[in-house]
C-alpha positions as CSV (number, residue, x, y, z in Angstrom):
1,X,0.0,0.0,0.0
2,X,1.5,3.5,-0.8
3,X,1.8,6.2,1.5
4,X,-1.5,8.5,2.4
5,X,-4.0,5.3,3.2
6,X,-3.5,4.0,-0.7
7,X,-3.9,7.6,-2.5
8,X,-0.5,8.6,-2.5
9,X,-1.9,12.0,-1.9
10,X,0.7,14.4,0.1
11,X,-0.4,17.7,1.8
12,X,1.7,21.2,1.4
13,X,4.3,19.8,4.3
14,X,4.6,16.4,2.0
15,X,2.9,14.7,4.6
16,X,0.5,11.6,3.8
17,X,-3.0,12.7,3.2
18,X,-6.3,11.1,3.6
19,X,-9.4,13.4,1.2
20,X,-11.8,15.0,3.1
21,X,-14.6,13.1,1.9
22,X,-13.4,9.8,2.9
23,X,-15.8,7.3,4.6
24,X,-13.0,6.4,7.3
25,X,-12.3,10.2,8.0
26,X,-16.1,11.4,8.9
27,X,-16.4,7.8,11.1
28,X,-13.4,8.3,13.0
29,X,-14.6,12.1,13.6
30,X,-17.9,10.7,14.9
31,X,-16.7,8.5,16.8
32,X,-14.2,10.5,19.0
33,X,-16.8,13.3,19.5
34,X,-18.5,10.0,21.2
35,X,-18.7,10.1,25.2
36,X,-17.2,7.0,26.2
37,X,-20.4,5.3,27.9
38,X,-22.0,5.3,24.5
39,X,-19.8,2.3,23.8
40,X,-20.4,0.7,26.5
41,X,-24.2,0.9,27.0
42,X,-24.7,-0.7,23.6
43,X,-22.6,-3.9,25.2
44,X,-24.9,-3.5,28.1
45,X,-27.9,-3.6,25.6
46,X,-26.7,-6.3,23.6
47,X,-25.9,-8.4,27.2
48,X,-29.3,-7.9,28.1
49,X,-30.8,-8.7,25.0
50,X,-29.3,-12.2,25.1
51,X,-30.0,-12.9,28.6
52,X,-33.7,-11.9,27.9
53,X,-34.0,-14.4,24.8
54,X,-31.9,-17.5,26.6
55,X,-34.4,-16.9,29.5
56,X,-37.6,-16.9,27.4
57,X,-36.2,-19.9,25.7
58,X,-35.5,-21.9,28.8
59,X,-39.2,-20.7,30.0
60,X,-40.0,-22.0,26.8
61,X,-38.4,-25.7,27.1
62,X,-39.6,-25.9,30.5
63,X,-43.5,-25.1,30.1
64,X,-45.9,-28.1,29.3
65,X,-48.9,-28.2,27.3
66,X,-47.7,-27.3,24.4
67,X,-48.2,-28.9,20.5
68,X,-44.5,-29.2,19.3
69,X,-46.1,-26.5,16.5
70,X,-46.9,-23.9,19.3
71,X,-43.0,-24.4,20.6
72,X,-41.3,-24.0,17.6
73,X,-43.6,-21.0,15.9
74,X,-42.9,-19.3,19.6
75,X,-38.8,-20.1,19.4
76,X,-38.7,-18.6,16.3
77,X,-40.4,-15.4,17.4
78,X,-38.2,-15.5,20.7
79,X,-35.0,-15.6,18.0
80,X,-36.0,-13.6,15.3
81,X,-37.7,-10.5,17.0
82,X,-35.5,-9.9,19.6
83,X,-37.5,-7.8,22.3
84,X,-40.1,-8.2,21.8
85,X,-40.5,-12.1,20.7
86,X,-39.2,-13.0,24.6
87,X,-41.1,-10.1,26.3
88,X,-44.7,-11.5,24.5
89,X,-43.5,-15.2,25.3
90,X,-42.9,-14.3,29.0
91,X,-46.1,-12.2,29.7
92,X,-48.2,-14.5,27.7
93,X,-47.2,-17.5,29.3
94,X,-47.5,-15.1,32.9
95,X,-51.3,-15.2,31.7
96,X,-52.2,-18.1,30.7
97,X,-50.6,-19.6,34.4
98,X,-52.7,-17.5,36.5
99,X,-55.7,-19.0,34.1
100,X,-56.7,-15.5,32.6
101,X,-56.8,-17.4,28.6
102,X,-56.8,-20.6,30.3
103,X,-54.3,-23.3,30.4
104,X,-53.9,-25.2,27.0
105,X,-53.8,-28.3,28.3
106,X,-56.8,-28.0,29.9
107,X,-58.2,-27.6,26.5
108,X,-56.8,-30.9,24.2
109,X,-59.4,-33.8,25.9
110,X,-62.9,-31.9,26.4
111,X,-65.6,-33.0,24.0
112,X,-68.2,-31.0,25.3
113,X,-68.5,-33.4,28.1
């Protein structure tokens, strides 16, 4: 690679030069007018993101009554829509154990009897 960053561009002083336009210039200028948490609080989001999905999965594996359909179409929403897949998992299994839609397993066996 020459000197410059490939461009073999020199300023007045004959030192290497990057042009102002460059992609790599404008995100390194960003990115250093940053504050330092910024960094860090996305980790933090991303930690948090996983732990909510591993725990909604686990909730998943663990709870009974359910076709292995109903499992896999709720994985899939707990993988693939990251918030909000393992927060509707969580409070609609929450509602179906305190019986407000009713437990469906309760529902497979009555024939109106």
């Amino acid at each position: 690679m020459r000197a410059g960053g490939g461009y073999g561009l020199r300023d007045r002083d004959g030192n290497p030069s990057v042009p102002p336009d460059s992609t790599a210039i404008r995100v390194y200028e960003l990115r250093s007018h940053l504050p330092m948490w910024f960094d860090a609080s996305g980790v933090l989001i991303a930690v948090a993101m996983i732990v909510l999905a591993v725990a909604a999965l686990i909730v998943l594996v663990r709870t009974g009554g359910l076709t292995g359909i109903q499992r896999l179409v709720w994985a899939l929403a707990i993988i693939f829509l990251p918030v909000v897949g393992p927060i509707l998992w969580l409070v609609t299994r929450a509602i179906i154990r305190r019986g407000i839609l009713g437990d469906p397993s309760s529902e497979t066996n009555h024939n109106g009897a």
